[in-house]
N, C-alpha and C positions, 0 to 999 in steps of 0.2 A: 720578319721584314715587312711583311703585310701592313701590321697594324703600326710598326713604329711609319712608315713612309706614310700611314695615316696620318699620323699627329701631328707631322712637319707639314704635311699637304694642311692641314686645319689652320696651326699660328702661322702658314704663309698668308691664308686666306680670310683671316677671323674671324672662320667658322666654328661653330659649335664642337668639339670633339665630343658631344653624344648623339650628334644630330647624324655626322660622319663615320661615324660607326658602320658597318656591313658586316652582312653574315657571311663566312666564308666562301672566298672562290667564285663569290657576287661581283657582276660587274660594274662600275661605274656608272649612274646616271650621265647623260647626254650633261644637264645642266650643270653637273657639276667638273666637269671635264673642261668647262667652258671657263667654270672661273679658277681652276687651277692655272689655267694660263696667262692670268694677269689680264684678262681681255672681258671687256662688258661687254654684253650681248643681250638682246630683251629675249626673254623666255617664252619658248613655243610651247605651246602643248605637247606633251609628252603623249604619245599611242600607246594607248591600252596596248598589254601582250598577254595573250593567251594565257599566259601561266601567273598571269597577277590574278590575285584572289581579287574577287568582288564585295566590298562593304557591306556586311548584311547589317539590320534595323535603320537606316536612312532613311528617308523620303524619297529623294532623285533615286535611289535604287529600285526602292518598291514601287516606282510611280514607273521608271523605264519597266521592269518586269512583268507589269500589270499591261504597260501598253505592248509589248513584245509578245506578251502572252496571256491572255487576257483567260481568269478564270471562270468557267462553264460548268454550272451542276451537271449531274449525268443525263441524258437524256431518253426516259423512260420508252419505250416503242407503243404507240398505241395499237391494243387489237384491233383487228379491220370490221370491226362492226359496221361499216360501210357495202362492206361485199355483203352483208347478210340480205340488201334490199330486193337484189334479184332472186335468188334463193324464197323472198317470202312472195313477191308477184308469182312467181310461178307454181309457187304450192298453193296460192287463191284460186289460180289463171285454172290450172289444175285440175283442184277440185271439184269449180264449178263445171266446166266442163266434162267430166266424168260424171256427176248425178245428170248433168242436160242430157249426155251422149245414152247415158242408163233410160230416161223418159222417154227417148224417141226411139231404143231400141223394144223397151216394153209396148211403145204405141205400134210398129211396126209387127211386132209380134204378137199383137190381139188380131192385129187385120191379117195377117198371113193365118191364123188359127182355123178361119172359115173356110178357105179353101183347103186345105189341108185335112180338114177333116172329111170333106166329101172325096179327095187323092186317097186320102186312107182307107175307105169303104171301099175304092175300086181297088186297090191295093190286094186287100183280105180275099177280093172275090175271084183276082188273080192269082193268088198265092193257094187258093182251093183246086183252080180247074191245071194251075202249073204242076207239072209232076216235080216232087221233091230230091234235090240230089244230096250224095250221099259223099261226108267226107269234102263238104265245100266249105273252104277256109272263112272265106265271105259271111258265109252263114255262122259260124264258129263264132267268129270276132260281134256279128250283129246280136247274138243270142247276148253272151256275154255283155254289150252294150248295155242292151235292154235289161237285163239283170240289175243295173245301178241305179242307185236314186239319182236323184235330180241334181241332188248337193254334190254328190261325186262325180256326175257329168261333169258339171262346172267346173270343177276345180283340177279335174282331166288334163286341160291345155294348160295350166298354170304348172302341173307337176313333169308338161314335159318340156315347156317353156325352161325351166330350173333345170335340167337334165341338160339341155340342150347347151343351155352356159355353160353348165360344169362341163361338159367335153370339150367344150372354147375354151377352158383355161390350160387344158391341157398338151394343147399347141404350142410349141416354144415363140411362133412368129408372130403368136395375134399377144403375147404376154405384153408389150408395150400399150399395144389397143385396149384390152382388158382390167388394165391398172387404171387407164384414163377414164375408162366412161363406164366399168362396171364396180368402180369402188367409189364410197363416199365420200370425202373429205374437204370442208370450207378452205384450204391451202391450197387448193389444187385450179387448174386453170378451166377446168370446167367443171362447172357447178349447177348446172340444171340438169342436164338430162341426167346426171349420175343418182341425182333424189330417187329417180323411176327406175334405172336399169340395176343400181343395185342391190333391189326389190329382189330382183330373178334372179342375183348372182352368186352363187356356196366355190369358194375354194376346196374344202373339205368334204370330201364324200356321210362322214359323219353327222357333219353339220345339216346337209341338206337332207341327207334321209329323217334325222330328227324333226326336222322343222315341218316336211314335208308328210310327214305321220300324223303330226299335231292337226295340221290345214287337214288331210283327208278325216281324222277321226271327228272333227267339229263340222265339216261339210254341210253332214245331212241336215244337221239342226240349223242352224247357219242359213241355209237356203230357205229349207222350208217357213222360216222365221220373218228373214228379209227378203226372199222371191230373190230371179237367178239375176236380175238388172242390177236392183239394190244392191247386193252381195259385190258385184264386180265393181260396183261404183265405189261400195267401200273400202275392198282390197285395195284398191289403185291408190286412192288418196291416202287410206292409212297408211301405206308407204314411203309415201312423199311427204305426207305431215311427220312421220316417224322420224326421218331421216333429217327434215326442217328441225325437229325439236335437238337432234344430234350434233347438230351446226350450231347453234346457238348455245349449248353445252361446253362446247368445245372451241368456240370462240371466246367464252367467257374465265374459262378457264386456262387456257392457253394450250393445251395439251391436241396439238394435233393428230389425226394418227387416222388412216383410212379404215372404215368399215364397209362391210358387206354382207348381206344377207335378208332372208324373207319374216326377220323375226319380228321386227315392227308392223308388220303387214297382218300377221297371224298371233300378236299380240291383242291386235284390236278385236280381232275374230272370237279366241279366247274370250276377253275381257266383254263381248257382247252377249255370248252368248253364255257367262255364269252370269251377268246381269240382268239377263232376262230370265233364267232360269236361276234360282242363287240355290235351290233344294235339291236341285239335281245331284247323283251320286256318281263322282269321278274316279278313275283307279289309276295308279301310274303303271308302266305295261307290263316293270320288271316285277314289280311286287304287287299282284292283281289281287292280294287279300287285304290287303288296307284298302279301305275307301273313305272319301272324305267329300262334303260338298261343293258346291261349285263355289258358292260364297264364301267358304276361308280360303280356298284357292285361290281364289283371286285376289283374297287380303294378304295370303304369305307370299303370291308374285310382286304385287305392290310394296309389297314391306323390303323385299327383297331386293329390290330395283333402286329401292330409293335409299335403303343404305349401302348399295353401292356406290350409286352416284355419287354420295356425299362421302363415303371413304374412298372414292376415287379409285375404286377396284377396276381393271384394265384389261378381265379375261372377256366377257361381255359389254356391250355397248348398254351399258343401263339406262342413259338417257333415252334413246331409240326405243326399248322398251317400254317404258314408263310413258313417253309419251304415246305409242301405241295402245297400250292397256287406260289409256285416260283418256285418249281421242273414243274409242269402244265403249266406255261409261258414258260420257256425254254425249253418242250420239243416238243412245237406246234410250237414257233419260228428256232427252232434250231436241237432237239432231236429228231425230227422223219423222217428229212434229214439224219441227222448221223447216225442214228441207222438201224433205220426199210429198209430205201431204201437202204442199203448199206448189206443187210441178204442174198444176191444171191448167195457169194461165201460158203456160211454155209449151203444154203438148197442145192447146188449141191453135197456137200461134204458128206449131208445126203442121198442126193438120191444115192450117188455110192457107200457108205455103202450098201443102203436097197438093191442096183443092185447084189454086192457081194453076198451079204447072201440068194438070193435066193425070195427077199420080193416081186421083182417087177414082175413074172410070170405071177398074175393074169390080172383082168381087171383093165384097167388106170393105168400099172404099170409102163407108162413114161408118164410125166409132161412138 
């Protein structure tokens, strides 16, 4: 009935009976409804329905779809190589002030030497006429003191410094505080002082006894080599240069991830001290019958850092390293020409400060 009531609906109208055609169960256009009834009527536009298919390869289609939704390549994220700017002021800012702070502790401590040495004479001649006690802890702990070289002094408050963190990580309350400022990572919302503090910071008891064995067994040499100023001035900055070159690593790469630890710090110590010494004969502790010089030691740490880095191995911060053990090389070849022998005009400049102010009155108050 359908289609025949079509065909009479067509030769009433002298429409097409192919134009008239519908698919089953379709309803009647608006227009055509109109002239089935014998009645002219000018033709509206018919509204688009949801369920009418959209013309694909047109113009007016592709031209509305481009303007409805206009196509966007992806948009790549750029690294924040912008953050790195304060990260490098402060490893300059840093530095320099760590070799200054080293010069004026070494200038203060030639002038403190003269007095000190006539306290010690009266010292010895007190310690003759004072009766000796027995079983005094004091004494215990001072013997034991005096028993250490100079290099192990030094590096005394650094190993309790590290000690002291590792039992702050072990506080469930300060673990928010700990994550912020004693780990390293260029993603994080603070980025300076993390360069320094997590210099001193080991989560792992392991880790830090390791690293902390390395620092005391290169100590003596270390000191005796660079004097106890120089030594501090370079621990500090090689930390923060360590941790500087780990940022830029890892900005570059995209691979965020926080570190921590004293190994860039005792990298550079390492790396100064087979540089200055490259014949010296080194042993490792587990197996104390190999031994091998300082100079391929230093070449299979280097070797070893650096195809990490490049194979993007994730156990060790190899960057950190590598920049540590190359800060160490440059500053025994190069950096302690330019720097340290070059402090004369900074510690006069301090001494006519102290002259000003009144500091230099006492004993040894010119240098």
């Amino acid at each position: 009935m359908a289609w025949r009531s079509c065909s009479v609906l067509c030769r009433l109208t002298g429409g097409d009976p192919f134009l008239c055609s519908v698919r089953g169960g379709s309803r009647w256009p608006h227009s055509f409804q109109q002239r089935s009834g014998f009645r002219k009527a000018s033709k509206k536009p018919e509204p688009k329905k949801p369920e009418d298919p959209v013309p694909a390869h047109t113009e007016s289609s592709e031209a509305a779809f481009q303007n409805r939704a206009p196509l966007q390549p992806p948009v790549t994220p750029q690294r924040p190589f912008g953050r790195l700017v304060r990260p490098f002021l402060f490893t300059v800012g840093f530095t320099g002030s760590s070799f200054g702070l080293a010069a004026i502790w070494q200038y203060e401590s030639l002038k403190s030497r003269v007095q000190s040495y006539f306290d010690g004479l009266r010292d010895d001649w007190l310690e003759k006429v004072r009766p000796q006690k027995r079983g005094d802890v004091r004494k215990e702990i001072n013997q034991w003191w005096n028993s250490l070289s100079e290099g192990q002094k030094t590096v005394t408050g650094i190993i309790a410094s590290n000690a002291v963190v590792f039992c702050c990580w072990r506080v469930p309350s300060l673990q928010r505080f700990m994550v912020r400022y004693f780990t390293s990572n260029p993603a994080s919302k603070s980025l300076c002082s993390p360069m320094l503090l997590s210099t001193f910071s080991h989560f792992s008891f392991f880790h830090m006894a390791a690293n902390m064995y390395v620092l005391w067994s290169f100590s003596t040499s270390a000191v005796s080599m660079l004097g106890r100023e120089q030594f501090m001035a370079v621990y500090l900055s090689a930390g923060v240069i360590s941790t500087f070159v780990s940022y830029v690593c890892k900005t570059a790469t995209g691979r965020f991830s926080p570190s921590l630890g004293a190994s860039g710090a005792i990298m550079t110590i390492l790396a100064a001290v087979c540089t200055k010494m490259p014949e010296a004969r080194l042993a490792i502790i587990f197996l104390p019958m190999f031994t091998f010089t300082a100079g391929n030691a230093l070449k299979a740490i280097v070797a070893m850092d650096t195809a990490g880095l490049v194979l993007g191995w994730k156990f060790f911060d190899h960057a950190a390293h590598l920049g540590g053990a190359l800060f160490g090389i440059w500053y025994i070849l190069f950096g302690n020409d330019l720097i340290w022998k070059n402090r004369e005009p900074f510690v006069k400049l301090w001494h006519e400060l102290r002259t000003r102010s009144g500091g230099g009155g006492g004993p040894g108050g010119a240098v």
